[in-house]
ZATI-806394 format. One record per residue (C-alpha): x, z, y; residue in three letters; residue number from 1. Coordinates in Angstrom, 3 decimals. Last residue first. Example, Ala and Ser with C-alpha at 12.3 -4.5 7.8 and 13.67 -1.06 7.14 Angstrom:
<atoms>
         X         Z         Y  type  seq
    13.670     7.140    -1.060   SER    2
    12.300     7.800    -4.500   ALA    1
</atoms>
This chain:
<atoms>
         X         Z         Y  type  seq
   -50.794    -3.200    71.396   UNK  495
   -47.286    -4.017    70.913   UNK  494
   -46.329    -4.193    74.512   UNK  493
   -45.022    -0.431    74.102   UNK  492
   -43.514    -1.577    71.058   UNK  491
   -44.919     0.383    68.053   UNK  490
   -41.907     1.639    65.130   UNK  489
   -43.060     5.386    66.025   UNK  488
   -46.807     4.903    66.472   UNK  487
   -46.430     4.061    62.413   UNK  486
   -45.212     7.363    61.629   UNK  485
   -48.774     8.686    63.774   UNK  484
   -49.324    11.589    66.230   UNK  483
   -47.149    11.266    69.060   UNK  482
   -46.463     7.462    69.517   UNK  481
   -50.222     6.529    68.093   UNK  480
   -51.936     8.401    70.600   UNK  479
   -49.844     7.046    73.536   UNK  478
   -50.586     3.248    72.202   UNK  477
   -54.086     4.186    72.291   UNK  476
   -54.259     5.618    75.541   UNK  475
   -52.582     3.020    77.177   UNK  474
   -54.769     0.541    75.456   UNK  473
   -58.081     2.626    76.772   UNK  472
   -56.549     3.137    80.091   UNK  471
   -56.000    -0.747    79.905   UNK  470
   -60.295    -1.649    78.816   UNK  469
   -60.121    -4.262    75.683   UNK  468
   -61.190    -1.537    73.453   UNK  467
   -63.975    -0.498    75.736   UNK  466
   -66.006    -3.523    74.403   UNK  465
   -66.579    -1.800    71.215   UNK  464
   -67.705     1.160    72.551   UNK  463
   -69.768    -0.183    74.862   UNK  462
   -71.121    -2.597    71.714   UNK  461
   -72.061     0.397    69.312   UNK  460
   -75.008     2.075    71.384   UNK  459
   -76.572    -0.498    72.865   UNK  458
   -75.944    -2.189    70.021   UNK  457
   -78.924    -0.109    68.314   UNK  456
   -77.558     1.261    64.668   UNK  455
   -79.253    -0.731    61.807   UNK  454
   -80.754     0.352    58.321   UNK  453
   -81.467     3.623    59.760   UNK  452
   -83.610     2.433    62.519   UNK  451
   -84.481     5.070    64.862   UNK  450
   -86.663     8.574    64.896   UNK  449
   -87.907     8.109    61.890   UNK  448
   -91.610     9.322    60.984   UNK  447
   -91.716    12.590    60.588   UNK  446
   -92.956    14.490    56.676   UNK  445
   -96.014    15.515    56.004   UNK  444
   -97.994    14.534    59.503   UNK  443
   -95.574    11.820    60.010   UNK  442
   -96.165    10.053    57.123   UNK  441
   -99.691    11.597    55.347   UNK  440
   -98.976    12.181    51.822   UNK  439
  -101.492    13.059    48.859   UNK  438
  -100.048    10.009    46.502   UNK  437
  -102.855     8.288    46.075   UNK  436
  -104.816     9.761    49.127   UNK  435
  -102.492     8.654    51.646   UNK  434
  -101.677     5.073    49.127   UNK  433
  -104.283     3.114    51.323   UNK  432
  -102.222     3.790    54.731   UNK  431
   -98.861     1.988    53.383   UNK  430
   -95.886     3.910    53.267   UNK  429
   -92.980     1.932    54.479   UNK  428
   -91.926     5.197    57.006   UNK  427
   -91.025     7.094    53.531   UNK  426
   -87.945     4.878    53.191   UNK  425
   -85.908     6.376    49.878   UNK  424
   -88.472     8.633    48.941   UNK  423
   -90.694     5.719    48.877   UNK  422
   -88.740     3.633    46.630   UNK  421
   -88.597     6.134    44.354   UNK  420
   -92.097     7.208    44.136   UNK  419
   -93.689     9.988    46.214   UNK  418
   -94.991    13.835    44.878   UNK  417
   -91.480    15.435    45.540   UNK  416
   -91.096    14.034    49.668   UNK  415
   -91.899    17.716    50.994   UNK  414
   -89.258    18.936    48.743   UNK  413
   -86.647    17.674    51.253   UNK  412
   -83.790    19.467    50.084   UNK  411
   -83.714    19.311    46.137   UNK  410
   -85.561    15.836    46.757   UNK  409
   -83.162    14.092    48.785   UNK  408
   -79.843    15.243    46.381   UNK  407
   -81.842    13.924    43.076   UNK  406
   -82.985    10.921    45.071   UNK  405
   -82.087     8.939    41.925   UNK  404
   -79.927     6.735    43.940   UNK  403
   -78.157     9.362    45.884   UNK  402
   -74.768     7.306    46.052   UNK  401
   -75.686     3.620    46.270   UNK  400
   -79.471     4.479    47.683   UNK  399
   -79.049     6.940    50.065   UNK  398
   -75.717     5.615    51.323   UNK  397
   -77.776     2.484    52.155   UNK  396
   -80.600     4.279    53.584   UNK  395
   -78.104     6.178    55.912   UNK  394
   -75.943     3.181    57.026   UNK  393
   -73.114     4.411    58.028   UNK  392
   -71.365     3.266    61.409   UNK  391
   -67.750     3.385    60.994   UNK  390
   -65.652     1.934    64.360   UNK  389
   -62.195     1.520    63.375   UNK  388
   -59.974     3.537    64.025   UNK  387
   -56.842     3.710    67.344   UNK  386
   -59.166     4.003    70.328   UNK  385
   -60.389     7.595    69.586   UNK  384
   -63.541     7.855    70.582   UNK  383
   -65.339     5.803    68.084   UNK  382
   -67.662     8.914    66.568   UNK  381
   -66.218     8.956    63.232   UNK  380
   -62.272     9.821    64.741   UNK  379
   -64.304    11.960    67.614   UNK  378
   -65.370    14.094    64.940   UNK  377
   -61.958    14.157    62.519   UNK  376
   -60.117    15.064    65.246   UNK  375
   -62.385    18.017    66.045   UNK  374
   -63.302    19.193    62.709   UNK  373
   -59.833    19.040    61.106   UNK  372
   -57.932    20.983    63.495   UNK  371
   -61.018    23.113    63.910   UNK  370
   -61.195    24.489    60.483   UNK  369
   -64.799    25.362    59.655   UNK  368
   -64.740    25.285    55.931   UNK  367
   -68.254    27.366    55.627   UNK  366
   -69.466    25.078    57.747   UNK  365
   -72.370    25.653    59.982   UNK  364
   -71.196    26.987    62.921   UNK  363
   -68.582    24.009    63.085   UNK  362
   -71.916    21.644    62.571   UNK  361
   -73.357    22.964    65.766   UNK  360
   -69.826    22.742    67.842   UNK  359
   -69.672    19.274    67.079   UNK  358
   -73.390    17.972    68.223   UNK  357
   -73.406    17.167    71.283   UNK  356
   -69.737    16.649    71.744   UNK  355
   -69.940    13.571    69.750   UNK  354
   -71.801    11.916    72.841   UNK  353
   -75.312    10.833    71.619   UNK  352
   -76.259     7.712    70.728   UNK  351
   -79.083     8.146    68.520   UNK  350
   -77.980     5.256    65.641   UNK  349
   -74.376     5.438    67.044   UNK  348
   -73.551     8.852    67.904   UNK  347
   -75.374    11.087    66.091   UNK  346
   -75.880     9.267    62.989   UNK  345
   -72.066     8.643    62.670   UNK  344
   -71.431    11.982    63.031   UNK  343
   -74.077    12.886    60.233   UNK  342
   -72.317    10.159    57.578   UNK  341
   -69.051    11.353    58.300   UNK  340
   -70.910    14.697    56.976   UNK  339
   -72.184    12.977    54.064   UNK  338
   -68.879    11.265    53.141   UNK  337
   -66.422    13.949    53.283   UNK  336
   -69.037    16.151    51.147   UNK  335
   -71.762    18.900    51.776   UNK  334
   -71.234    22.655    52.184   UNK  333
   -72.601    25.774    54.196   UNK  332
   -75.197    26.206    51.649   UNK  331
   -78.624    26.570    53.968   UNK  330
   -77.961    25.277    56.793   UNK  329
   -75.630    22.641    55.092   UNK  328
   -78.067    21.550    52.519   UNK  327
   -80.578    21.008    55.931   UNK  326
   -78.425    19.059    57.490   UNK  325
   -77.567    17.084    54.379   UNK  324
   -81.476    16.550    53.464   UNK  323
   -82.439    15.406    56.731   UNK  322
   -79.554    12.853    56.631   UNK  321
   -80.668    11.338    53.303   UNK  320
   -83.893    11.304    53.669   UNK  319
   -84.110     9.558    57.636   UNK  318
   -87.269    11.215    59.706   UNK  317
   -85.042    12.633    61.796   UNK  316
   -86.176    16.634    61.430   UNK  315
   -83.277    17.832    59.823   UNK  314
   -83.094    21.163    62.158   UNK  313
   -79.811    19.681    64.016   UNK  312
   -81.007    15.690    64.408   UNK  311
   -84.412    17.044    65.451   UNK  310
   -82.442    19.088    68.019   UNK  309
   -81.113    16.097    69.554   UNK  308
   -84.496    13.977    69.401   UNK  307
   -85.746    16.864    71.497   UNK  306
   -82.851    16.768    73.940   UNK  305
   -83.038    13.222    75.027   UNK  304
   -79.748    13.194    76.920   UNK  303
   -77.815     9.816    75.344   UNK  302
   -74.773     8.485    76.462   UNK  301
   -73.340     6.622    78.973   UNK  300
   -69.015     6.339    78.475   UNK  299
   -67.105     7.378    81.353   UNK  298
   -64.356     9.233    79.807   UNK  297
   -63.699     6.548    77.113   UNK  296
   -60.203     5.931    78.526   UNK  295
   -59.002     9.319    78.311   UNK  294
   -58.300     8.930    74.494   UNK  293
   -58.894    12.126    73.251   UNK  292
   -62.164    12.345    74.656   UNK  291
   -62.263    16.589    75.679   UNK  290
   -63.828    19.357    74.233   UNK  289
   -62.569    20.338    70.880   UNK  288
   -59.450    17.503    71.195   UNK  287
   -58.163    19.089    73.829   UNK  286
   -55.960    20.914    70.986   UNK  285
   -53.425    18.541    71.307   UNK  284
   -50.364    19.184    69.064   UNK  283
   -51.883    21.686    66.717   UNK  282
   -54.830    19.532    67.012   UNK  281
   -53.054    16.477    65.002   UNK  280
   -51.241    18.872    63.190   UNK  279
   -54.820    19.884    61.500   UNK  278
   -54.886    15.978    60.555   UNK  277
   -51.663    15.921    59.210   UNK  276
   -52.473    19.053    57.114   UNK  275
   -55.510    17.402    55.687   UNK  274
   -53.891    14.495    55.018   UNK  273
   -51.479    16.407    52.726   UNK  272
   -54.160    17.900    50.814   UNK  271
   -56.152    14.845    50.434   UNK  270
   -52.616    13.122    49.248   UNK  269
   -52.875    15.919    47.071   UNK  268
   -56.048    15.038    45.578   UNK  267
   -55.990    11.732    45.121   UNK  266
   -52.730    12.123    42.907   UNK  265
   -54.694    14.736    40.641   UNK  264
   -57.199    11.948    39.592   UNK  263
   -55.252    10.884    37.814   UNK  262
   -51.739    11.496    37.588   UNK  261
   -51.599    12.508    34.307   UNK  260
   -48.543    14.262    32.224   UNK  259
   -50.495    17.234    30.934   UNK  258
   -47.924    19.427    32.188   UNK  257
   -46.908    17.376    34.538   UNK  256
   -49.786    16.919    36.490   UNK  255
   -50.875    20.522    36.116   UNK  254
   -47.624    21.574    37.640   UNK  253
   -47.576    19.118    40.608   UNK  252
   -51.196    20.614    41.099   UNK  251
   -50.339    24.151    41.269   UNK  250
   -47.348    23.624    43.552   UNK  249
   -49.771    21.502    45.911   UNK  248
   -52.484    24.444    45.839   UNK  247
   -50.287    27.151    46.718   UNK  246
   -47.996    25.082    49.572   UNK  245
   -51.216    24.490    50.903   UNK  244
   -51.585    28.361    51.013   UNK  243
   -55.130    30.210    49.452   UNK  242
   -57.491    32.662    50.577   UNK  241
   -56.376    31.158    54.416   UNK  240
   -59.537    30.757    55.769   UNK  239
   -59.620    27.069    56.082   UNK  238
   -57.700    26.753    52.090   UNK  237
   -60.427    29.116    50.662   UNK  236
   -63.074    27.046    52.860   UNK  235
   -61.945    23.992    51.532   UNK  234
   -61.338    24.715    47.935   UNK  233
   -64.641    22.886    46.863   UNK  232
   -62.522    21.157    43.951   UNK  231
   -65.101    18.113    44.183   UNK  230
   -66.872    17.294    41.123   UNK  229
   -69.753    20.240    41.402   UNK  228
   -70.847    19.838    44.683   UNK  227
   -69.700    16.220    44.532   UNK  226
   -72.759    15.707    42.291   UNK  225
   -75.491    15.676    44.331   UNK  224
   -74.022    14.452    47.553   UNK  223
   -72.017    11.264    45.565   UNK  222
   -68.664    10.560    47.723   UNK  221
   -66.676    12.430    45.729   UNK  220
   -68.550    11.696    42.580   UNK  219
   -66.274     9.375    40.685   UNK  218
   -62.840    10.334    42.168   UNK  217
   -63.660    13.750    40.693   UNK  216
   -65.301    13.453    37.426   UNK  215
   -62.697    15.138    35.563   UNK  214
   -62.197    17.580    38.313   UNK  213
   -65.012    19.554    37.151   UNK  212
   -62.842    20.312    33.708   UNK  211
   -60.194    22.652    33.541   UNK  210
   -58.355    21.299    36.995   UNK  209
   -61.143    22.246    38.967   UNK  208
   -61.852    25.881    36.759   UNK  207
   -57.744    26.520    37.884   UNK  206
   -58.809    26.011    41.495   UNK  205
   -62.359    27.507    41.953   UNK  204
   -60.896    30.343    40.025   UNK  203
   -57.610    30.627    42.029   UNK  202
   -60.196    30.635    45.577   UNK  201
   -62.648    33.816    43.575   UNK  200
   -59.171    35.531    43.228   UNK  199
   -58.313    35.011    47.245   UNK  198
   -61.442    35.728    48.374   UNK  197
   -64.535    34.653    50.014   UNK  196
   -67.704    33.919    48.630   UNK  195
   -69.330    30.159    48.361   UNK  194
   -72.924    30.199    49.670   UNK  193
   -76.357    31.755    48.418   UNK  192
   -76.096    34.401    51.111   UNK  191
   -73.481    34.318    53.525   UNK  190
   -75.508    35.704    56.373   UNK  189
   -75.907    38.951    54.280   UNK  188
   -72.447    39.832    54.975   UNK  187
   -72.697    39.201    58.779   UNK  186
   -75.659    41.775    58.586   UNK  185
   -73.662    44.375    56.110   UNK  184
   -70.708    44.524    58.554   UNK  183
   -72.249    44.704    61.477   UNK  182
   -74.178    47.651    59.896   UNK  181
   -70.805    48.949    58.980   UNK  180
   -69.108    49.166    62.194   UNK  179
   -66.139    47.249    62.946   UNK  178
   -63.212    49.598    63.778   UNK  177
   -62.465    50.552    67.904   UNK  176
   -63.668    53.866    68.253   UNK  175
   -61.872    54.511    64.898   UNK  174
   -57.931    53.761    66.464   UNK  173
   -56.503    54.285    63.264   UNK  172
   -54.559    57.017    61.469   UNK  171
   -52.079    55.462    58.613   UNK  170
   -52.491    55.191    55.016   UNK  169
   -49.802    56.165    52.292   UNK  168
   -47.653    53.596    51.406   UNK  167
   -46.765    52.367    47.884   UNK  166
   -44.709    49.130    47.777   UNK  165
   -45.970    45.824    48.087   UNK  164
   -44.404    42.806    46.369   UNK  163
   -44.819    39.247    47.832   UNK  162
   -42.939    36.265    45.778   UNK  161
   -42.885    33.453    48.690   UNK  160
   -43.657    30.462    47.075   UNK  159
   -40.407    28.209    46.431   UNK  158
   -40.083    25.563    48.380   UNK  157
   -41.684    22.027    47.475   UNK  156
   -44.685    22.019    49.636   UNK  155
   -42.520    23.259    52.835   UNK  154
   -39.775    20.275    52.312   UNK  153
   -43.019    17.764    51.299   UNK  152
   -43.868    19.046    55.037   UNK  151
   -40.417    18.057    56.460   UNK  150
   -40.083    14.746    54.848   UNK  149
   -43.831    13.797    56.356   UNK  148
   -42.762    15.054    59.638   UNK  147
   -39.042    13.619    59.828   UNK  146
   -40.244    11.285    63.234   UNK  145
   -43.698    12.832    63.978   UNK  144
   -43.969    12.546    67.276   UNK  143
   -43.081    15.169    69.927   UNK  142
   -42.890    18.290    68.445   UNK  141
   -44.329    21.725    69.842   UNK  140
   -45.584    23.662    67.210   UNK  139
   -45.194    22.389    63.452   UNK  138
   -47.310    22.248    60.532   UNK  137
   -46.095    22.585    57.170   UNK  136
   -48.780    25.195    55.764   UNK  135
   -48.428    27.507    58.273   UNK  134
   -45.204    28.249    60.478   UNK  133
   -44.347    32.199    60.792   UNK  132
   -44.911    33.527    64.455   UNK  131
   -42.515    36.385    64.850   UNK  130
   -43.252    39.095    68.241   UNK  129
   -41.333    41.529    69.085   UNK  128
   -42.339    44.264    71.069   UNK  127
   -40.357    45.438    74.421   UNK  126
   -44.174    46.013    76.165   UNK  125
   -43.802    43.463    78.775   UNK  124
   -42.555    40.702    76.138   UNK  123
   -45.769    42.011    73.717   UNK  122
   -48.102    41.537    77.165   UNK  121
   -46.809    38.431    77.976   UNK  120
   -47.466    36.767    74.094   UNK  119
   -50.766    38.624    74.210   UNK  118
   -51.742    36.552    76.857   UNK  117
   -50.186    33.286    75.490   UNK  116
   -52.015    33.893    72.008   UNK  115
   -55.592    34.776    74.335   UNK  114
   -54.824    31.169    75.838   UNK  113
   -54.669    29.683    72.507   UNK  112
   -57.262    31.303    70.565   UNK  111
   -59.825    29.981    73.685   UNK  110
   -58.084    26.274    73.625   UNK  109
   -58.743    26.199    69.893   UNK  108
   -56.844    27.167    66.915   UNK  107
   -53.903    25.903    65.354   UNK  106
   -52.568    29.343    64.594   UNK  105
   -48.726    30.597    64.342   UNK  104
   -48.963    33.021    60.818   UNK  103
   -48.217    36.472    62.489   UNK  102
   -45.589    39.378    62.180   UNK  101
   -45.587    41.640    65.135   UNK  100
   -43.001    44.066    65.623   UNK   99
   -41.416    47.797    67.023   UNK   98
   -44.881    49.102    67.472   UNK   97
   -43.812    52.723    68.639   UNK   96
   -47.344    54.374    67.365   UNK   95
   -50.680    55.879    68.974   UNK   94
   -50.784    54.472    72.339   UNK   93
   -49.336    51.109    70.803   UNK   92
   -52.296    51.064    68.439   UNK   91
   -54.814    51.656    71.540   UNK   90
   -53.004    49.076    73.664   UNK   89
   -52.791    46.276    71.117   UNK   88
   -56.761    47.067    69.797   UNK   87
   -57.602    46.694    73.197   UNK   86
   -55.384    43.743    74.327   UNK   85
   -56.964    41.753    71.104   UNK   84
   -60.525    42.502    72.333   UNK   83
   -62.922    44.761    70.176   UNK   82
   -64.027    44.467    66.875   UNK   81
   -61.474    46.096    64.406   UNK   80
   -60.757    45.598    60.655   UNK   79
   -58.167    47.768    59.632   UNK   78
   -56.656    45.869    56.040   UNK   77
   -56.597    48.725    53.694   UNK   76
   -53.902    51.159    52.700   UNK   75
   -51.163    50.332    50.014   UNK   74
   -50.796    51.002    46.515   UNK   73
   -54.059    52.046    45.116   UNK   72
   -56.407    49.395    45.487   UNK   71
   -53.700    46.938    46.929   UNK   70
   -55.240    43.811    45.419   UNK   69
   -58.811    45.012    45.701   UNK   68
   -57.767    45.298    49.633   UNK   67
   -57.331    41.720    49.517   UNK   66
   -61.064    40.548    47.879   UNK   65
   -62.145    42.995    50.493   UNK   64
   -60.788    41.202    52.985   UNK   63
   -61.898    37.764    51.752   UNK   62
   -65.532    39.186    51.715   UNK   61
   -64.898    40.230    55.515   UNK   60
   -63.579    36.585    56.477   UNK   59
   -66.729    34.904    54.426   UNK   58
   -69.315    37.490    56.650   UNK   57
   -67.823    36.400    59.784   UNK   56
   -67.608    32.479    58.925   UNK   55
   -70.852    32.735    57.738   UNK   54
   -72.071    35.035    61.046   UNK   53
   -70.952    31.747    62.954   UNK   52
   -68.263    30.742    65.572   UNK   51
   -67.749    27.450    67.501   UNK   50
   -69.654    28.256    70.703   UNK   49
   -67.631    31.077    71.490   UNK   48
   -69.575    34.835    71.685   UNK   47
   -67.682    35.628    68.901   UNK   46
   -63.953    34.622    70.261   UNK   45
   -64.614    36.735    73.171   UNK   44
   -65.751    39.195    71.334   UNK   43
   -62.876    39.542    69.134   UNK   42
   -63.356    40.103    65.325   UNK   41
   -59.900    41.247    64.729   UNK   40
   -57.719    41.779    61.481   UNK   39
   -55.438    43.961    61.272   UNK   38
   -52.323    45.041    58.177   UNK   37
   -50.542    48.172    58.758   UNK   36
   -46.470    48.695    58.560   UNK   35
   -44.564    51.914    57.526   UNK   34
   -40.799    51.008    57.930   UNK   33
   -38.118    49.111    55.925   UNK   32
   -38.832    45.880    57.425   UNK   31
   -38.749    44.145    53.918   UNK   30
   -42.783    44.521    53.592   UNK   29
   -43.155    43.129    57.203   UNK   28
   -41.587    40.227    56.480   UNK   27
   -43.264    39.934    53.297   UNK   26
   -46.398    40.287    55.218   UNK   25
   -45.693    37.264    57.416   UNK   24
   -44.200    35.170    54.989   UNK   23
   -47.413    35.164    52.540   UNK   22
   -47.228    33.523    49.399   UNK   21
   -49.741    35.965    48.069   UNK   20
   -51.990    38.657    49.544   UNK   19
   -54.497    37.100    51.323   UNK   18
   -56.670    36.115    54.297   UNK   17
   -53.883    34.005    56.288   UNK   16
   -56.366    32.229    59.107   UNK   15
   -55.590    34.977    61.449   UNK   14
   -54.172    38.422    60.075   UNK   13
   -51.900    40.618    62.626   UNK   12
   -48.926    41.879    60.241   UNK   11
   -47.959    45.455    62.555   UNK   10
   -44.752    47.078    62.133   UNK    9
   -44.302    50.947    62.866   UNK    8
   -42.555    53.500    64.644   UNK    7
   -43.788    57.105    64.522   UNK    6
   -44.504    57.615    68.474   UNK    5
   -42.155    60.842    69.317   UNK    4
   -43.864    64.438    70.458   UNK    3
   -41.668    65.894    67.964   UNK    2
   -42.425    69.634    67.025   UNK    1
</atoms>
């Protein structure tokens, strides 16, 4: 009897949840060998600031959703909870693992240090290792001359047509799988949000183009009705249900099918901005922790911690920002604008450093996908050196996009019994309407922390003023070189 390792190939699932257009699986498939599909819910990664039971719970529905695809044709995707080197050593223990196949991650610092590790170890161990490029971006340039060429390129190849022949299933590691009752309580945390899958991600998409994306460059910036206007594919395109290439190919076809480019054209060039933002991090993933622009490393900023955790329980005082945090909490969604809108809150009405509060919104969206997150923070919080400074106006937003208070009122029911005007700036109560109206500001509902209809220049001006500061210019002119076209064509003594 042999004592020989069978060989095998392994497909190690990140950010790539299904079964479609999929380069490393059909790699895999065409190896010519038994090959097993794992995903890993790493401790290391769990205990990480950034991650949520939602995101857990959507990655496990998404499994499912793929091992519905191969009911009967391939085994399921082994989903393990333990260390990357663990499940590595035990598999190799039990099988010649002759390669890897893997979609390259833009992840944070911690995913890319434990990539590097298990690079050395797969070198050590004679196993090759293929990272497949995701959804046009690019490890390792240095500006993006040819970037926008390249990733219309990606969007325009064919999809990769993955078949799956019938395999029977393979012993596994069992000390090491993800136990049920983890399982079931990471499942649970999703409740009464978007589910994961690959087939729930096409119906989102083909039910967009049907009819709620009609109304789409309308109500994208409207709280209420975005939720139903907007495609909501972002957590199917975060997670990986569905490719960009997917999406775009889908689109083009739509377009020209019913020959219209509205509002279609918006939403791939959201699609493609997307990806340059997520390149953005790919290239510089200090972005999670550190001021991308070095210059505003010294910048004073708040420490109250109470008003802090007011802003994260939607406790402010301010309608419209109480009810997003509290619609995200509960939903895991809310639009471009309203979470620009939360940034903006933090930082220049309550001055806190955007670092306060970024890794408490990624637990909270559904769509956490830190190469937009972190960018896209310090972008809205003034860090950057290259944007301008946005500071919304919460009572303003309130009233040109929520003017009804239909948004307010579904999440801050304690407001229901008030007219309009009220809902819209509770603190203007006046004492001899308490018993009209049964409300008692600040006992009801807080009185605002700050003034919503004005950010304090304490706050604003440093950053403002920083602009003229040389590391700052340095910075910016850096910034723009590596991750902008137009950085290409700047003169160093250009800004």
């Amino acid at each position: 009897m042999s004592s020989e390792r069978q060989e095998i190939q392994l497909v190690w699932l990140k950010r790539d949840l299904r079964t479609e257009d999929h380069a490393a699986l059909a790699a895999a498939e065409s190896g010519g060998m038994p090959w097993l599909a794992i995903w890993i819910f790493e401790p290391s990664l769990l205990a990480h600031p950034d991650a949520a039971e939602r995101h857990h719970g959507f990655c496990l529905q998404s499994i499912a959703a793929m091992n519905r695809r191969w009911q009967g044709i391939r085994q399921e995707v082994a989903v393990f909870h333990a260390e990357a080197e663990e499940v590595f050593s035990a598999l190799d223990a039990m099988y010649k693992i002759v390669a890897v196949h893997s979609y390259a991650e833009s992840g944070t610092r911690i995913t890319w240090d434990r990539d590097k590790r298990m690079q050395r170890w797969f070198r050590d161990k004679g196993i090759a290792w293929k990272e497949y490029q995701r959804d046009g971006i690019h490890r390792g340039i240095r500006n993006r001359e040819g970037w926008d060429a390249a990733w219309f390129a990606t969007m325009h190849a064919p999809r990769i047509a993955n078949g799956y022949r019938p395999t029977p299933p393979l012993p596994l590691p069992t000390q090491l799988l993800l136990q049920k009752t983890q399982q079931d309580a990471w499942l649970r945390a999703t409740e009464g949000m978007q589910p994961g899958g690959e087939q729930l991600a096409w119906r989102y998409l083909q039910d967009f183009f049907e009819g709620r994306g009609r109304d789409y460059r309308r109500a994208i910036s409207k709280p209420q009705e975005s939720r139903r206007a907007c495609s909501r594919l972002s957590p199917y395109l975060a997670w990986g249900n569905l490719s960009s290439r997917q999406v775009h190919q889908f689109t083009r076809g739509r377009t020209k099918e019913r020959k219209q480019t509205q509002p279609w054209k918006s939403f791939l060039e959201r699609l493609k901005w997307r990806c340059h933002f997520i390149q953005k991090f790919e290239n510089e993933c200090r972005y999670e922790t550190e001021h991308i622009n070095a210059g505003y490393a010294g910048l004073e900023r708040n420490s109250d911690p109470e008003a802090l955790q007011a802003w994260m329980e939607g406790r402010t005082g301010i309608p419209l920002v109480d009810a997003s945090m509290r619609c995200l909490q509960a939903t895991g969604w809310i639009n471009f604008r309203m979470r620009a809108m939360l940034v903006s809150v933090l930082c220049h009405h309550m001055g806190y450093d955007w670092r306060a509060g970024a890794y408490h919104l990624a637990r909270l969206f559904l769509d956490y996908e830190p190469g937009i997150h972190y960018p896209q923070f310090q972008m809205q919080a003034g860090t950057t050196g290259i944007h301008t400074l946005r500071v919304y106006n919460p009572v303003k937003n309130a009233l040109n996009h929520d003017p009804e208070a239909k948004f307010i009122l579904t999440w801050v029911p304690e407001l229901n019994n008030l007219p309009l005007d009220l809902v819209h700036r509770p603190w203007q109560f006046q004492e001899m309407e308490t018993q009209l109206y049964g409300f008692t500001p600040g006992l009801d509902y807080p009185m605002p922390l700050f003034n919503p209809e004005k950010a304090p220049r304490a706050h604003t001006d440093p950053l403002w003023a920083m602009r003229k500061d040389a590391l700052v210019k340095k910075e910016q002119l850096r910034i723009l070189q590596l991750h902008t076209r137009e950085g290409l064509r700047r003169r160093p003594d250009a800004v």
